[in-house]
C-alpha positions, 0 to 999 in steps of 0.5 A: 288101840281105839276101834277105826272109823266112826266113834260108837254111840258111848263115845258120841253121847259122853263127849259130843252130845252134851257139849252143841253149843248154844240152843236155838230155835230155827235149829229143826233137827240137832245132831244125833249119833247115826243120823246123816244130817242136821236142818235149820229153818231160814226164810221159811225154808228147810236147810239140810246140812252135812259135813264129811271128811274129803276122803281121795285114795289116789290108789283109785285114779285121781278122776275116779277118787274125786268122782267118789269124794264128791258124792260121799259129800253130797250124800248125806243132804240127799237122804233128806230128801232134798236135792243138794244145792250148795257145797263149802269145802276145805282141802288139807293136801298132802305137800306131794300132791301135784298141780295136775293131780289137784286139777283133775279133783277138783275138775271131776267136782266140778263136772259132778256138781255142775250135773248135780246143780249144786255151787261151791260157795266157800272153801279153803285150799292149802298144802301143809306137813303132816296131811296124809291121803285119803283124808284130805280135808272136809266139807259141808253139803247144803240142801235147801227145799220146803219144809214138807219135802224133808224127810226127818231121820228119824221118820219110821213109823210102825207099819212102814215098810223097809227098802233096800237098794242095790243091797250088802258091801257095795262100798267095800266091793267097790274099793277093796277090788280096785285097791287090792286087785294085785292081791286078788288076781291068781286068788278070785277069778277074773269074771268076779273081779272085773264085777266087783270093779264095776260096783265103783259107780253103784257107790252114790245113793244120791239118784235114789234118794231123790228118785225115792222121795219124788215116787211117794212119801217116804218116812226116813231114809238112811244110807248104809255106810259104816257098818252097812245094811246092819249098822244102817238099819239098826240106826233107821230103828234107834232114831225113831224109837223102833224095831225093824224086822228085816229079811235079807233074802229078797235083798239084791246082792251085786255080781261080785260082792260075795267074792271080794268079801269072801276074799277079805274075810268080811261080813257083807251086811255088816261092811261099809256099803255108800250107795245102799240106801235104805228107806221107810216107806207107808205101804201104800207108797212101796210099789211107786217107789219101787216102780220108781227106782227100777225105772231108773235102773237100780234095784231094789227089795221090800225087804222087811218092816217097821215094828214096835220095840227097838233094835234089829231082827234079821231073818228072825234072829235079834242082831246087834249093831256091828260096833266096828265096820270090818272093812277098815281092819282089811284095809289095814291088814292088807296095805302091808301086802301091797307096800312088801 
């Protein structure tokens, strides 16, 4: 059986890369294996554009589900520096949805969207068989902006520095502890539960990324979803054509986030981490963006550097890319638990 979640770089460079249709030249930045997003120029503007997976765990609650697939969809157009602006989505709805359950999504999109100024331009809603949650449809975010407020993926440059925001396993704390709090009661205290719970709102990097890139320039910027801070800076490093040396002991590591991992017998570090953003930054601009991002609340760490070679040394020990996040491995195991 194939690994589950995203298709490793071997799998993306053999069948994907080579097959991008036709070349054109208003096309900034093409698809890369581990890069949030895709820019063209049109009008003399910057373009950002991301497509992801409408992914609602009903699990969650309709409201809070809806709450997470739209930032997931916003995301990855933020990383760029740019604010997101427009939204075109598709929605393959399983046939059981009902009415009000579509209704409370798509008016939690709407209250998220309208907040976030970004329009809905273009969509397609149907019920069909075979359509299964979470993975309910798909949609690209747009950002537009000046070609000078892009921040390129692939941006690092030796001698930045690295930071991380709100630190490991935000995503699979978040998640896990909601859907599989009947498993975890009796099994993890309650106080650590509870926390775990309310690392579902730390599950955006949209605020940081735009706090961040506001606050000084900044190099690159990459948010840690699959494979987490591991598999996030490991793909920060490759897209530039460096090395990153991180140390994770200035990382913040939310209440509730060693717990819940324990729990599941994941790696934090390692694990699907939206919310997390990890950011290049020239040293110049570390302290503005750190006095930045803790105006506003979130934390965050210097938390290591941009060197010359390739690949990731964490704490002094050379680290692999993770290959596989191991949160989908304990969504599997464990959905069973629920269903017995």
């Amino acid at each position: 059986m194939a690994d589950l979640g995203k298709v490793d770089r071997e799998f993306f460079d053999e069948y994907i890369y080579p097959h991008l249709g036709a070349d054109r030249g208003d096309v900034l930045l093409a698809p890369q294996h581990g890069v949030d997003f895709g820019a063209i120029e049109v009008g003399g503007k910057a373009i950002a554009m991301a497509t992801d997976p409408v992914f609602v765990m009903p699990s969650l609650g309709f409201e809070r589900a809806a709450w997470f697939a739209f930032h997931i969809l916003v995301s990855d157009v933020a990383v760029s520096g740019l604010a997101p602006t427009h939204l075109s989505i598709d929605f393959n709805l399983p046939p059981e949805i009902t009415d009000e359950q579509f209704a409370t999504v798509w008016e939690t999109m709407d209250a998220e969207a309208r907040e976030l100024g970004v329009s809905v331009v273009t969509g397609h809603t149907a019920r069909y068989e075979g359509c299964n949650y979470p993975m309910v449809g798909g949609a690209t975010a747009i950002a537009v902006g000046e070609h000078d407020d892009l921040v390129r993926p692939d941006g690092a440059r030796v001698g930045d520095r690295v930071v991380v925001t709100k630190g490991p396993g935000v995503e699979a704390t978040g998640l896990l502890s909601v859907q599989f709090e009947e498993l975890m009661r009796g099994e993890v205290p309650d106080g650590e539960i509870e926390a775990a719970q309310e690392r579902f709102y730390d599950m955006s990097p949209v605020r940081d990324a735009l706090v961040a890139a506001a606050a000084a320039p900044v190099s690159a910027m990459h948010d840690a979803t699959e494979c987490g801070v591991y598999g996030g800076c490991y793909e920060l490093a490759r897209a530039a054509g460096v090395g990153i040396e991180l140390d994770r002991d200035p990382i913040p590591v939310l209440p509730g986030v060693e717990a819940t991992c324990e729990f599941f017998d994941i790696d934090p570090w390692a694990s699907i981490s939206e919310g997390t953003l990890l950011l290049t930054v020239p040293e110049e601009g570390v302290d503005d963006v750190l006095d930045a991002l803790d105006a506003e609340g979130v934390p965050a760490a210097d938390a290591g550097r941009v060197v010359e070679g390739s690949g990731l040394v964490v704490d002094g020990e050379p680290t692999d890319h993770p290959g596989a996040d191991p949160y989908w491995a304990a969504v599997a195991e464990n959905l069973p638990k629920l269903e017995g």
